[in-house]
N, CA and C atoms of all chains as a GROMACS GRO file, in nm:
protein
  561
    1UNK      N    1  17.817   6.490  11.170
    1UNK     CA    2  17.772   6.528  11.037
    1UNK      C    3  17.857   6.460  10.931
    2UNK      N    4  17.766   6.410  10.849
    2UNK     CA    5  17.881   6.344  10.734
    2UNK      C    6  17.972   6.471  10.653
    3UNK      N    7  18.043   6.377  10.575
    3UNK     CA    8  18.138   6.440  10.458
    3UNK      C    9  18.078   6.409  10.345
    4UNK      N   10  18.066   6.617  10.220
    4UNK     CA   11  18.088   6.552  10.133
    4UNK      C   12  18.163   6.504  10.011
    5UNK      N   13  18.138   6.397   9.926
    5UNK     CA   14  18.218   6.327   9.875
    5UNK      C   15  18.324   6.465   9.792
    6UNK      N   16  18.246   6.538   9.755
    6UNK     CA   17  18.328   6.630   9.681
    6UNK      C   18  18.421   6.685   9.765
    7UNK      N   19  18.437   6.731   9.908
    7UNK     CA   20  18.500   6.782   9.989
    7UNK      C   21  18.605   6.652  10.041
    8UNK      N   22  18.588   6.546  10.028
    8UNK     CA   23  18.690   6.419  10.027
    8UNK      C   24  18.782   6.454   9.926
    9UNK      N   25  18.737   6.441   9.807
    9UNK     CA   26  18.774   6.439   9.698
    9UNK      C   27  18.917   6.576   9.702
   10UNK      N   28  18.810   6.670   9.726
   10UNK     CA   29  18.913   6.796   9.678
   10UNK      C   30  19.044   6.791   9.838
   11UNK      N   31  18.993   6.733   9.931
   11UNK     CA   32  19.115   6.760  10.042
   11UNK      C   33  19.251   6.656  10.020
   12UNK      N   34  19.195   6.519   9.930
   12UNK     CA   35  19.272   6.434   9.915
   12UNK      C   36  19.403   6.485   9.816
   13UNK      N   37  19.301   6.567   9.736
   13UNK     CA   38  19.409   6.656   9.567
   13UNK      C   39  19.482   6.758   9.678
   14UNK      N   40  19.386   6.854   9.731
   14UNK     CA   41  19.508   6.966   9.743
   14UNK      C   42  19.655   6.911   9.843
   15UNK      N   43  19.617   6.775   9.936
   15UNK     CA   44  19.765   6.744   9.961
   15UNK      C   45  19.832   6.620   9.902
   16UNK      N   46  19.744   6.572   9.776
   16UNK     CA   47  19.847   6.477   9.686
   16UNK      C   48  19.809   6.532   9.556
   17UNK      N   49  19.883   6.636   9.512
   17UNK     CA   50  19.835   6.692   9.354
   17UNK      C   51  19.837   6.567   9.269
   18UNK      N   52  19.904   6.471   9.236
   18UNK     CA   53  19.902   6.390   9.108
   18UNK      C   54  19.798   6.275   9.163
   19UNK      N   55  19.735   6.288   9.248
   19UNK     CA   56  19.656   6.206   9.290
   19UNK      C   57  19.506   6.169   9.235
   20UNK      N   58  19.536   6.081   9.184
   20UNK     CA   59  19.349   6.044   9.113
   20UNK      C   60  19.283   5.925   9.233
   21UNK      N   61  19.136   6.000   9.240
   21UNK     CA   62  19.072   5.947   9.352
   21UNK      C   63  18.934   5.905   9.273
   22UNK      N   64  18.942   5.786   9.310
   22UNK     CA   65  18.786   5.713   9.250
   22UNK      C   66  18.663   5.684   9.370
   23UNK      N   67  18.586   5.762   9.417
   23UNK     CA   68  18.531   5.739   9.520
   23UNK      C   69  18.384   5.682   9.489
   24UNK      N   70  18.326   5.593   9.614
   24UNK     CA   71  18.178   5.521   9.583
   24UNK      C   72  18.106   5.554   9.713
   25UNK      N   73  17.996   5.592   9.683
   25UNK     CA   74  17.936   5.605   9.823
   25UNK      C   75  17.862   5.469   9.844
   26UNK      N   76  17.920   5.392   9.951
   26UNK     CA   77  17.865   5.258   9.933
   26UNK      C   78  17.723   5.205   9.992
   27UNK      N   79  17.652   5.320  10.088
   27UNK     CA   80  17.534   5.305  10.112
   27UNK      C   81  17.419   5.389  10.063
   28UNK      N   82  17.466   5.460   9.977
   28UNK     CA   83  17.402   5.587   9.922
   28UNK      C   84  17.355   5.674   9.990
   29UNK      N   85  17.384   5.673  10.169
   29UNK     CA   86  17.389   5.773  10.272
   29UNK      C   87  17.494   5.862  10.300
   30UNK      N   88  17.559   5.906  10.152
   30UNK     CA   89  17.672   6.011  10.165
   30UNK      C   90  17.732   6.015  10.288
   31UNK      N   91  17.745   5.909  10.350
   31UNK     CA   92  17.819   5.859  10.507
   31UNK      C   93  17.928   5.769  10.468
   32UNK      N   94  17.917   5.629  10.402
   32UNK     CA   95  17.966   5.526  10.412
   32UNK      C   96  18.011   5.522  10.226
   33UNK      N   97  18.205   5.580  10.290
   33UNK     CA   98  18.244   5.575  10.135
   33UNK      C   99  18.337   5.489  10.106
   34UNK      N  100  18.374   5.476   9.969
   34UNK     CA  101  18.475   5.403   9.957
   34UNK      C  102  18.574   5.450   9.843
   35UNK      N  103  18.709   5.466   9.830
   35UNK     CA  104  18.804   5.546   9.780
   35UNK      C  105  18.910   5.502   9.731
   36UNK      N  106  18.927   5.494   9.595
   36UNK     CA  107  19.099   5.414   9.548
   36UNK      C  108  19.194   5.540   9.510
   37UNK      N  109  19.259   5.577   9.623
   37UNK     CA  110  19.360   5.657   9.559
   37UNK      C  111  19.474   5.616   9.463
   38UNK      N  112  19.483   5.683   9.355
   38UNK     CA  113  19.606   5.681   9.288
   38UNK      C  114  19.691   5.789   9.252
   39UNK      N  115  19.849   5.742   9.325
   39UNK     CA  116  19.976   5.852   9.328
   39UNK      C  117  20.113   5.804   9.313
   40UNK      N  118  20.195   5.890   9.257
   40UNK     CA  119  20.295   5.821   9.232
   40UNK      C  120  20.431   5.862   9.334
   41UNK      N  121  20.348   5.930   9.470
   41UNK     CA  122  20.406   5.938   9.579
   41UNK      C  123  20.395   5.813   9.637
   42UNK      N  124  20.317   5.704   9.630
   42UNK     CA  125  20.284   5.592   9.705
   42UNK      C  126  20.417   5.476   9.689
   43UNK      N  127  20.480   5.530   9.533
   43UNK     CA  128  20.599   5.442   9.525
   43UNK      C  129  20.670   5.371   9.653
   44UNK      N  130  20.685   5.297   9.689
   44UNK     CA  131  20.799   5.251   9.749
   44UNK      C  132  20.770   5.274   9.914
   45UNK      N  133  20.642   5.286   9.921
   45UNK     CA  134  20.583   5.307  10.038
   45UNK      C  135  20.532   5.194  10.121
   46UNK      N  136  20.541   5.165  10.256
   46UNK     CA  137  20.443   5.065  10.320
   46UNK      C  138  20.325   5.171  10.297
   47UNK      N  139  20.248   4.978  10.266
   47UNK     CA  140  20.091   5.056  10.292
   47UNK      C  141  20.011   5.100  10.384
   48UNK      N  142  20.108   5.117  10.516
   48UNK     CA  143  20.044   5.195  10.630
   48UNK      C  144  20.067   5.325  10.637
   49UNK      N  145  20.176   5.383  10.551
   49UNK     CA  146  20.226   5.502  10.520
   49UNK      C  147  20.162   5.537  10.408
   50UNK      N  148  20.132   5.476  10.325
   50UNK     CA  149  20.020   5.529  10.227
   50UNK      C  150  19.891   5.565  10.241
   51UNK      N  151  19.804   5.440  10.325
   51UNK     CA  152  19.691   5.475  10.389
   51UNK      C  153  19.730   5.609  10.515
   52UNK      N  154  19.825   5.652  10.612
   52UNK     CA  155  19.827   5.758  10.661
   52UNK      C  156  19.840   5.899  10.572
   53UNK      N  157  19.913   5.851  10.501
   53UNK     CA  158  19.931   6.013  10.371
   53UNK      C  159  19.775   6.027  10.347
   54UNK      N  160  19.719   5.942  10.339
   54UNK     CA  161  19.531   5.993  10.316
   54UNK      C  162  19.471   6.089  10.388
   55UNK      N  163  19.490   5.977  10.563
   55UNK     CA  164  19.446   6.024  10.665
   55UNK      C  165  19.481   6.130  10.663
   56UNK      N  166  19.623   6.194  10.710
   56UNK     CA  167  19.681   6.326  10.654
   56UNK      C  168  19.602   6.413  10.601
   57UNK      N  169  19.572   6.385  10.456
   57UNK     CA  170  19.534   6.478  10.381
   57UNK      C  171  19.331   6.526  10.433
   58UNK      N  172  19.308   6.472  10.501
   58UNK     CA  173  19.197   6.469  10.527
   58UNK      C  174  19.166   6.525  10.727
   59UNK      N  175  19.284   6.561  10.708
   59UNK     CA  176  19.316   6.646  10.851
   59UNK      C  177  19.239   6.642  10.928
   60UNK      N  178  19.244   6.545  10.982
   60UNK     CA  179  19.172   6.479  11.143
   60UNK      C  180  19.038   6.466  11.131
   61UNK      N  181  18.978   6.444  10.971
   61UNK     CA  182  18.848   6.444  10.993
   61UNK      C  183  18.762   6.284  10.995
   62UNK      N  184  18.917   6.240  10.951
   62UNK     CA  185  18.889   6.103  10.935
   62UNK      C  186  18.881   6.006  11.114
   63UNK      N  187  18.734   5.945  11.096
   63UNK     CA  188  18.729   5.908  11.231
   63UNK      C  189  18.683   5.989  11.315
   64UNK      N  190  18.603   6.094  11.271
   64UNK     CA  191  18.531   6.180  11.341
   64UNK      C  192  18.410   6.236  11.234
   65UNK      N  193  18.437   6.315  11.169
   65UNK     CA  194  18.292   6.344  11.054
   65UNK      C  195  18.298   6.229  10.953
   66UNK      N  196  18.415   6.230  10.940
   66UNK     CA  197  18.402   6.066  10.839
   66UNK      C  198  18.453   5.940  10.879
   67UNK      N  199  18.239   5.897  10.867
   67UNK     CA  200  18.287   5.782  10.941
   67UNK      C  201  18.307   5.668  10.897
   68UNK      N  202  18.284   5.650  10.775
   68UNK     CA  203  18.357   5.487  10.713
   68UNK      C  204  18.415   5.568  10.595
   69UNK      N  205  18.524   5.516  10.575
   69UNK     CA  206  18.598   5.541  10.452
   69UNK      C  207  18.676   5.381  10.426
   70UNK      N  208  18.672   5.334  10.358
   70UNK     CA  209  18.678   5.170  10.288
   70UNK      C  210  18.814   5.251  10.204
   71UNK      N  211  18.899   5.226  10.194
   71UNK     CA  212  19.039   5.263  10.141
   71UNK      C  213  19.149   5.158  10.074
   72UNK      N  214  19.158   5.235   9.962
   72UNK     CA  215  19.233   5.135   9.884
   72UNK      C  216  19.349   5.205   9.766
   73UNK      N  217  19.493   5.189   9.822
   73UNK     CA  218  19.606   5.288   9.755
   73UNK      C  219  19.686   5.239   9.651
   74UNK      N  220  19.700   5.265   9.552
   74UNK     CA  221  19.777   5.254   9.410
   74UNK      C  222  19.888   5.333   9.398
   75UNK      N  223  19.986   5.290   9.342
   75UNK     CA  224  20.036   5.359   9.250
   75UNK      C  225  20.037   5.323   9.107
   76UNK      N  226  20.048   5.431   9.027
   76UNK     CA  227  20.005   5.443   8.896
   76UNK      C  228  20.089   5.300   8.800
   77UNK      N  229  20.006   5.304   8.685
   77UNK     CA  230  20.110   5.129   8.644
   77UNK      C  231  20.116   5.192   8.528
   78UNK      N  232  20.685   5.766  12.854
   78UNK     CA  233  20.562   5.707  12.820
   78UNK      C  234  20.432   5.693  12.928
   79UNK      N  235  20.348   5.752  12.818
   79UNK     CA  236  20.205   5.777  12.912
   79UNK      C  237  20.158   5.630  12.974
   80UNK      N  238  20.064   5.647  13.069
   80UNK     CA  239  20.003   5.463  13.121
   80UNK      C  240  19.970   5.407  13.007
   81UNK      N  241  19.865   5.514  12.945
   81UNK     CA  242  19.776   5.390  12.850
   81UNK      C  243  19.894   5.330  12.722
   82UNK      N  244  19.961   5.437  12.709
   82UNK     CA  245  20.042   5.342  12.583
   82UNK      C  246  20.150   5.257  12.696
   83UNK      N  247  20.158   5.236  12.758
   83UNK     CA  248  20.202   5.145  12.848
   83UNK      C  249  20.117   4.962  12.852
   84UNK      N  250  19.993   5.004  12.861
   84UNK     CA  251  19.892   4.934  12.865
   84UNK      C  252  19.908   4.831  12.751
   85UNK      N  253  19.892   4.956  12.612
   85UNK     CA  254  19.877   4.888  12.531
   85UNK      C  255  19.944   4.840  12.435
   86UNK      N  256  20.115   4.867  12.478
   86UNK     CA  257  20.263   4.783  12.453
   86UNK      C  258  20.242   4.624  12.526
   87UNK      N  259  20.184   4.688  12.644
   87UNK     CA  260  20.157   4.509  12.690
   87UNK      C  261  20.101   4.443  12.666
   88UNK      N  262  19.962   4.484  12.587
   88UNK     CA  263  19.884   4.442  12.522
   88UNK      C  264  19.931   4.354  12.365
   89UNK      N  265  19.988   4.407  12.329
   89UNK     CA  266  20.045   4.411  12.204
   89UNK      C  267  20.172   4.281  12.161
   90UNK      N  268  20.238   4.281  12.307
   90UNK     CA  269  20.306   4.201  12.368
   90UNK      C  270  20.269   4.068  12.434
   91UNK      N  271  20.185   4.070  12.481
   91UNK     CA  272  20.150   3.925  12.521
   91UNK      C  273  20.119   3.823  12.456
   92UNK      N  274  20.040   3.883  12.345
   92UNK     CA  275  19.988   3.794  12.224
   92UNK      C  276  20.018   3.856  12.109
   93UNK      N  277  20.095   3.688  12.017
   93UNK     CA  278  20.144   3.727  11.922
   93UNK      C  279  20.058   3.834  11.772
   94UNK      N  280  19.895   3.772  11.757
   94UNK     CA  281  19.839   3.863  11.705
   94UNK      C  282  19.717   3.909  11.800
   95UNK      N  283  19.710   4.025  11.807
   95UNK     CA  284  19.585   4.188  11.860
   95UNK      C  285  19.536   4.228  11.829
   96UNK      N  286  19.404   4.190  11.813
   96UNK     CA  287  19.259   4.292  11.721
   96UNK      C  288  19.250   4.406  11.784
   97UNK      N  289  19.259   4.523  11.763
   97UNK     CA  290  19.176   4.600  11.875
   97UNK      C  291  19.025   4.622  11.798
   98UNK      N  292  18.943   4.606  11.824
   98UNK     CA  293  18.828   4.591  11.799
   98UNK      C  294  18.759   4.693  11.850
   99UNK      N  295  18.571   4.742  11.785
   99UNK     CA  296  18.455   4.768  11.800
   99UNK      C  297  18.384   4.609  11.825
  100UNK      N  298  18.362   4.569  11.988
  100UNK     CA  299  18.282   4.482  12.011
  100UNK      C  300  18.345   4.356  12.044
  101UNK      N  301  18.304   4.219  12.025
  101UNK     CA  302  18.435   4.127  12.070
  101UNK      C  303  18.350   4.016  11.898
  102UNK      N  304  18.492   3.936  11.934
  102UNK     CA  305  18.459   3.830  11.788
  102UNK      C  306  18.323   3.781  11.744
  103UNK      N  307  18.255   3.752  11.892
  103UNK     CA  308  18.105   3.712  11.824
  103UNK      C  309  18.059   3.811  11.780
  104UNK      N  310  17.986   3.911  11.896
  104UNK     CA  311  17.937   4.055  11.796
  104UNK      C  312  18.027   4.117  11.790
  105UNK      N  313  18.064   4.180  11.651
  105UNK     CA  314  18.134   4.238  11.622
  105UNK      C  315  18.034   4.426  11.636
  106UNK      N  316  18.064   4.495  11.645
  106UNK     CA  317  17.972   4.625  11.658
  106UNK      C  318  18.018   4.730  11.571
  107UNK      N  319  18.044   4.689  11.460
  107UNK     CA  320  18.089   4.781  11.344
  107UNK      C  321  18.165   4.689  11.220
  108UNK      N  322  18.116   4.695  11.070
  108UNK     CA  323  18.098   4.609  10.984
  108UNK      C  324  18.234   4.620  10.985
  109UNK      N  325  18.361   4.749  10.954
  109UNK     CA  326  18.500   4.707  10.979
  109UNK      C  327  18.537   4.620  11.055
  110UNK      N  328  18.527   4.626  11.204
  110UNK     CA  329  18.558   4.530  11.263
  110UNK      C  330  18.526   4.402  11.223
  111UNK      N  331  18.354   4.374  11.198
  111UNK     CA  332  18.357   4.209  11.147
  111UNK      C  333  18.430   4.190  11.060
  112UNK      N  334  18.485   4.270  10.903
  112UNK     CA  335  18.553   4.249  10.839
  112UNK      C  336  18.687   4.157  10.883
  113UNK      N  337  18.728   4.234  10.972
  113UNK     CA  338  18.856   4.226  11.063
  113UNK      C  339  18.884   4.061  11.108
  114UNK      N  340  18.780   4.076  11.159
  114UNK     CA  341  18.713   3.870  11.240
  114UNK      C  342  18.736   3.811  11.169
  115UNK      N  343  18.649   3.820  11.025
  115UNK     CA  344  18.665   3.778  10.909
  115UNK      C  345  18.755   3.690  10.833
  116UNK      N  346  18.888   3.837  10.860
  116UNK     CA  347  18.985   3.808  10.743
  116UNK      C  348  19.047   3.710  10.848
  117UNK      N  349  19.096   3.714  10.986
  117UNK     CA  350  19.171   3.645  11.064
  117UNK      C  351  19.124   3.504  11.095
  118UNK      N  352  18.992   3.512  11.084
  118UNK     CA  353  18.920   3.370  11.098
  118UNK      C  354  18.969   3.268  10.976
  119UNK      N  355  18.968   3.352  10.884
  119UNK     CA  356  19.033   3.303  10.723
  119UNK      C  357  19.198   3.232  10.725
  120UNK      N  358  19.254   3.310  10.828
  120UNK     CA  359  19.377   3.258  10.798
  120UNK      C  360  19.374   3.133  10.917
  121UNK      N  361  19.295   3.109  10.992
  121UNK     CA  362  19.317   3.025  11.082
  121UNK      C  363  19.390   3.031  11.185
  122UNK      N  364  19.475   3.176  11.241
  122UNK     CA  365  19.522   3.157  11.311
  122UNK      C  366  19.493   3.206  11.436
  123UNK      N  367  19.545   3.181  11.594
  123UNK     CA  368  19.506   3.208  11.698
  123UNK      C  369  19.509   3.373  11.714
  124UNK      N  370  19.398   3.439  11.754
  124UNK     CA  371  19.417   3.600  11.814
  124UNK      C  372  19.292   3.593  11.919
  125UNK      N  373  19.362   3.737  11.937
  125UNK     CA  374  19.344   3.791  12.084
  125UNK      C  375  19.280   3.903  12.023
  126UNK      N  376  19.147   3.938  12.110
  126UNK     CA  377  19.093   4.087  12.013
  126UNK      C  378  19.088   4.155  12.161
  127UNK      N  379  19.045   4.305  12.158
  127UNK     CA  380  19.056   4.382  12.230
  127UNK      C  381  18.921   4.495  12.221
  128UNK      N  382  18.802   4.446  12.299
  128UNK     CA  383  18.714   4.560  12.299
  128UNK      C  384  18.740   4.706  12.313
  129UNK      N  385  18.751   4.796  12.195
  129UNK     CA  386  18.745   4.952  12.286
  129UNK      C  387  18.659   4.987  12.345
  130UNK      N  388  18.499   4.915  12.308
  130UNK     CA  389  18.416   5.010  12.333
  130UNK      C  390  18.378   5.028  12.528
  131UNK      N  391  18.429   4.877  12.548
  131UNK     CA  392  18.480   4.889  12.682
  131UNK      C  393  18.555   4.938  12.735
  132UNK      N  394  18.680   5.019  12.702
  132UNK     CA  395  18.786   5.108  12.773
  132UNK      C  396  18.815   5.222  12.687
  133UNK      N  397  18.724   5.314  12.732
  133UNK     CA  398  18.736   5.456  12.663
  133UNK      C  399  18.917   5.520  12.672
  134UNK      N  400  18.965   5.484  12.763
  134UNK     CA  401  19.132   5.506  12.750
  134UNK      C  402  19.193   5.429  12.644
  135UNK      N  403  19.128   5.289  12.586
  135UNK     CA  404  19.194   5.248  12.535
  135UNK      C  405  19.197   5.305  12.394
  136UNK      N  406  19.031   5.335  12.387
  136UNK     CA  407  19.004   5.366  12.258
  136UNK      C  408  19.018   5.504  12.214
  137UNK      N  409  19.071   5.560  12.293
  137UNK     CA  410  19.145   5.689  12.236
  137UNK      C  411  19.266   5.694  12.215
  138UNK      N  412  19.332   5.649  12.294
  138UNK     CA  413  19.511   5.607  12.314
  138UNK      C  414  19.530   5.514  12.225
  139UNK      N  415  19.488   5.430  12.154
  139UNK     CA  416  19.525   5.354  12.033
  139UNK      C  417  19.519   5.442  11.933
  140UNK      N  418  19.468   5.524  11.884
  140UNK     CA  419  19.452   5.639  11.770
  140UNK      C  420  19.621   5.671  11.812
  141UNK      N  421  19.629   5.748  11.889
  141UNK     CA  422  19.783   5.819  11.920
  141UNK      C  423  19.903   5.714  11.923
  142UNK      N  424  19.881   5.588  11.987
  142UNK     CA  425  19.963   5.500  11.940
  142UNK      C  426  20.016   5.464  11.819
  143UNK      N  427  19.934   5.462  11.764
  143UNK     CA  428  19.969   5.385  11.632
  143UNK      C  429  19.944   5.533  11.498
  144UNK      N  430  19.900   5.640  11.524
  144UNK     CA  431  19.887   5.765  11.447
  144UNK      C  432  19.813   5.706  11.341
  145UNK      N  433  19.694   5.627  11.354
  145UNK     CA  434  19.600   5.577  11.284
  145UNK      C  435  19.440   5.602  11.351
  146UNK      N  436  19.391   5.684  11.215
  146UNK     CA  437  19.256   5.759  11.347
  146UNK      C  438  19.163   5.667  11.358
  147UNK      N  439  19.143   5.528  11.298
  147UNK     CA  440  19.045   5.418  11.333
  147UNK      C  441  19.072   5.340  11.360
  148UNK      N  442  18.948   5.248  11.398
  148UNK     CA  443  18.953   5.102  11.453
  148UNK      C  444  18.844   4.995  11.350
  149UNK      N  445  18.931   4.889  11.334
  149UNK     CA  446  18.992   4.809  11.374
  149UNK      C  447  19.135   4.820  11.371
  150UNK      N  448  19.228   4.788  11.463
  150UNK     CA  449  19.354   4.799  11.420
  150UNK      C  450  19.462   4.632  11.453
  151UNK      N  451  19.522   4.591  11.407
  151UNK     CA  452  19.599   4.453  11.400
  151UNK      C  453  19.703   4.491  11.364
  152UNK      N  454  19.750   4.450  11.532
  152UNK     CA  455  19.919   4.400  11.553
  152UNK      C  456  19.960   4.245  11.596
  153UNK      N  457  20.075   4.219  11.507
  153UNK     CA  458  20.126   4.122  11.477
  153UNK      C  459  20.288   4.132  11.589
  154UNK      N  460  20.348   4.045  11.699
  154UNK     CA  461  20.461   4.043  11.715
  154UNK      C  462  20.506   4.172  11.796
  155UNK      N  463  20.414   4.248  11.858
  155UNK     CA  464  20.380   4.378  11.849
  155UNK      C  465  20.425   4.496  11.791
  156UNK      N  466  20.380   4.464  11.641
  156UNK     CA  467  20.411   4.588  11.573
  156UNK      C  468  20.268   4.599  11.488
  157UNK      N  469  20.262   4.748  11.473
  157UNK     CA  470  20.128   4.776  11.361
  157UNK      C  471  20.114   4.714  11.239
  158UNK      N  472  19.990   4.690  11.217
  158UNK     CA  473  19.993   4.607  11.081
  158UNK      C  474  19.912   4.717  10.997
  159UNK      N  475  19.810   4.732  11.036
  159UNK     CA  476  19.706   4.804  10.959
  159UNK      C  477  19.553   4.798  11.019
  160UNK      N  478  19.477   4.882  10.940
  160UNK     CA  479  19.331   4.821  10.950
  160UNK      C  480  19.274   4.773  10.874
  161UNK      N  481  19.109   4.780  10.845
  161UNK     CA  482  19.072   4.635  10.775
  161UNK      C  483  19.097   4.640  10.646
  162UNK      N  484  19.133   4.757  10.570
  162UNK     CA  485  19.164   4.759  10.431
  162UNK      C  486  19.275   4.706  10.404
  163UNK      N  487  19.379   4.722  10.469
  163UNK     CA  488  19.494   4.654  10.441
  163UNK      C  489  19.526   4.521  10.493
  164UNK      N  490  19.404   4.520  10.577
  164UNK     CA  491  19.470   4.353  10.622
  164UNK      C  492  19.370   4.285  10.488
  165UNK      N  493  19.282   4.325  10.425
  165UNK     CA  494  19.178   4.267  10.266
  165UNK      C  495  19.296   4.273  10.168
  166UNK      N  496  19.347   4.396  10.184
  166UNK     CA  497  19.476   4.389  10.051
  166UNK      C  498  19.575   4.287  10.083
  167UNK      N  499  19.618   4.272  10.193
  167UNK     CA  500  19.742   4.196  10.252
  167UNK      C  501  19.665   4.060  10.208
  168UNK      N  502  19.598   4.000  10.237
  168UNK     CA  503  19.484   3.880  10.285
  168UNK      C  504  19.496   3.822  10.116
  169UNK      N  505  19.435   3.957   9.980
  169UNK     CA  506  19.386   3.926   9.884
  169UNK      C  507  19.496   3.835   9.822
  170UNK      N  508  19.640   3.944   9.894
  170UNK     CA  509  19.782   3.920   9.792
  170UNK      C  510  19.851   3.796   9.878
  171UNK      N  511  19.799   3.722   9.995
  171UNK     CA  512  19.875   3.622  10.057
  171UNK      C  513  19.996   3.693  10.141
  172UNK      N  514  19.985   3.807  10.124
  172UNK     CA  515  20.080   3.868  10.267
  172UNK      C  516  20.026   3.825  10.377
  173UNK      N  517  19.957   3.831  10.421
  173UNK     CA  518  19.879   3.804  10.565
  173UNK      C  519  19.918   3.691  10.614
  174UNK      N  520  19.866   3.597  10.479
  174UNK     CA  521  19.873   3.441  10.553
  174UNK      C  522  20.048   3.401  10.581
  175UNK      N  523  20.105   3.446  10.501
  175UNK     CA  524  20.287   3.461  10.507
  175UNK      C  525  20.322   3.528  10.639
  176UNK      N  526  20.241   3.637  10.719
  176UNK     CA  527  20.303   3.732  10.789
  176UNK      C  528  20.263   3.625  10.912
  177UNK      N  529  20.156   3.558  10.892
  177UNK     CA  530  20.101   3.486  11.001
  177UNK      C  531  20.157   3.325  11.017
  178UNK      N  532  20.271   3.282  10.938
  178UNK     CA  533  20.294   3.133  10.917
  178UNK      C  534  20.364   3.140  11.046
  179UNK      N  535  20.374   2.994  11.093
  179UNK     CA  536  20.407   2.987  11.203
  179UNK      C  537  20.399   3.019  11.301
  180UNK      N  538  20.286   3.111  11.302
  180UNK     CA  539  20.164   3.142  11.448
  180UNK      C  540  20.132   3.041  11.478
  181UNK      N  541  20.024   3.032  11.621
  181UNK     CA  542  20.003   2.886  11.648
  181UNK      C  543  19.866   2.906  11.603
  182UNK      N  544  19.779   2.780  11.551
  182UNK     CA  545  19.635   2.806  11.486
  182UNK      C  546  19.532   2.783  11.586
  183UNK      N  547  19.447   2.833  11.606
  183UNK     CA  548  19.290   2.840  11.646
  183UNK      C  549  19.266   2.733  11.664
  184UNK      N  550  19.206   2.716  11.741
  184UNK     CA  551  19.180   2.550  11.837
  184UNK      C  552  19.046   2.562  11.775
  185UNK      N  553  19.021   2.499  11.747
  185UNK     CA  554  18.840   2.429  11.686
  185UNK      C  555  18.747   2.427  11.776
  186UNK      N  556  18.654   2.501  11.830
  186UNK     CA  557  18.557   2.488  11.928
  186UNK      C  558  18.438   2.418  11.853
  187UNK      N  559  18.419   2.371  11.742
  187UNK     CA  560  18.317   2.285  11.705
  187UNK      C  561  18.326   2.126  11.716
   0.00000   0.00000   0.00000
């Protein structure tokens, strides 16, 4: 079953509060999304540790109900 | 250490860069993965990809390996690099092609 975007959205905030998330559904099958997080936890981070703080926050759903997520991590400028 | 992450230290190890892949380089069987082909085909250099969809051990035991819940995944030297988003970010910013200098390049089959 897919994810939806709003339920992305809100799991990404409640475990990165300063986190602004710009999400696109890129096939318009509320399946296939795409997501620029921005946090100013990402500071000083590899970006494999940034892209996992996502995964994280999205508690094992990633790669199982959600199945494309296109990901892309900022920190704030 | 369990077999399969055994497996796939050796894997990781034999060749300097490791796709693990959905499908193999020609068909790719998931648009991440072609992405993946893609970006590496771009840099020109020699890899080694790794079907999961052929070894259901593998393709679960790479998730736990690397504590990354998808695939495509690319290791370099055998260490984790990322998947296809970060090897596009790495790729966009010339990390990639830097991380990859002095690999040996892709022999020309045309």
């Amino acid at each position: 079953m897919p994810m939806a975007g709003d339920d992305i959205v809100a799991m990404i905030k409640a475990a990165i509060p300063d986190a602004e998330v710009e999400l696109t559904d890129l096939a318009g099958d509320n399946d296939h999304w795409a997501a620029v997080v921005t946090s100013a936890e990402f500071e000083g981070m590899p970006r494999v540790k940034q892209h996992q703080k996502v995964y994280a926050a999205l508690g094992g759903r990633m790669g199982v109900e959600l199945h494309a997520l296109q990901l892309t991590t900022k920190c704030p400028a | 250490m369990s077999n399969v992450n055994e497996r796939i230290a050796a894997m990781t190890k034999e060749h300097d860069v490791v796709l693990f892949m959905k499908g193999s380089k020609l068909f790719p069987q998931c648009g991440f993965s072609s992405r993946a082909v893609a970006i590496l085909d771009h840099t020109g250099v020699e890899f080694e990809t790794v079907d999961v969809l052929q070894d259901m051990e593998i393709r679960e035991g790479i998730k736990a390996y690397s504590d990354w819940p998808t695939i495509p995944q690319l290791y370099v030297d055998g260490e984790f690099v990322g998947g296809s988003d970060i090897m596009m970010e790495m790729f966009e910013a010339g990390e990639l092609q830097q991380m990859l200098e002095g690999k040996k390049a892709a022999t020309s089959e045309s």
